[in-house]
C-alpha positions, 0 to 999 in steps of 0.5 A, spaced: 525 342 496 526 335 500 520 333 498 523 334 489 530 331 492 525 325 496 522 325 488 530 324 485 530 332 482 536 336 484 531 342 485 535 347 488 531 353 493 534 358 489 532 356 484 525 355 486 527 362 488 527 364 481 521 361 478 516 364 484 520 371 483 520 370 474 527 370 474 529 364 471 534 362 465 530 357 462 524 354 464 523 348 468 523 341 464 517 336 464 520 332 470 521 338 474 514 341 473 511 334 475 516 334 481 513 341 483 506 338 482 506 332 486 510 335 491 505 340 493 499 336 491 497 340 484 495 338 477 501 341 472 496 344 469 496 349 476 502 351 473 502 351 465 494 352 464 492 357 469 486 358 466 484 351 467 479 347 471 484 344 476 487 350 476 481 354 478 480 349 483 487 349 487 485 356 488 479 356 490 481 350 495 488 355 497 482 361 498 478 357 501 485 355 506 486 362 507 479 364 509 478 359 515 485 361 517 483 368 517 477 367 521 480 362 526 475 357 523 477 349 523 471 346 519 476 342 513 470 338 510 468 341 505 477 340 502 479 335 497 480 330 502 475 333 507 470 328 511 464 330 507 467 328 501 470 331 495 466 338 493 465 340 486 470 347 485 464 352 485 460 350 491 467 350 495 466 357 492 460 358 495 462 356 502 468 360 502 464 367 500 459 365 507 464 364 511 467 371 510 461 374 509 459 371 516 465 371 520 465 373 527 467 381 528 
């Protein structure tokens, strides 16, 4: 990961390869976690509290992401940094679900 090398973590890909696939010796410390978190632009709390608001919210914006790739869509306002300005996570929700449901056949 270049970004958590940049950030000054000796963060190897295998052993990024081991967290994603559940086979890591040890957990990662705090200052891996918050590397890992600002790299890819998430709260720590997407990886330590999964049921959390924030972690509600990056998969609400991941599934929103998604949605617009799988239907070609290009409209990113309704994102985090999005032109119409920050959307809260369950009206972002919402759009997602009326894109897919009004997709082009």
């Amino acid at each position: 990961m270049e970004g958590a090398r940049r950030a000054g973590q000796d963060f190897a890909p295998e052993d990024w390869g081991r967290l994603l696939a559940g086979t890591a010796p040890v957990s990662p410390d705090d200052a891996i976690l918050a590397t890992i978190a600002d790299v890819l632009d998430v709260a720590v709390e997407y990886f330590v509290q999964p049921a959390s608001d924030a972690a509600d919210r990056v998969d609400a914006e991941l599934d929103f992401l998604a949605t617009m790739r799988e239907t070609g869509s290009s409209f990113r306002a309704c994102t985090r940094d999005g032109a119409a300005g920050p959307t809260d996570t369950k009206t972002l929700r919402a759009i997602t679900a009326t894109i897919r449901e009004y997709r082009p056949a």
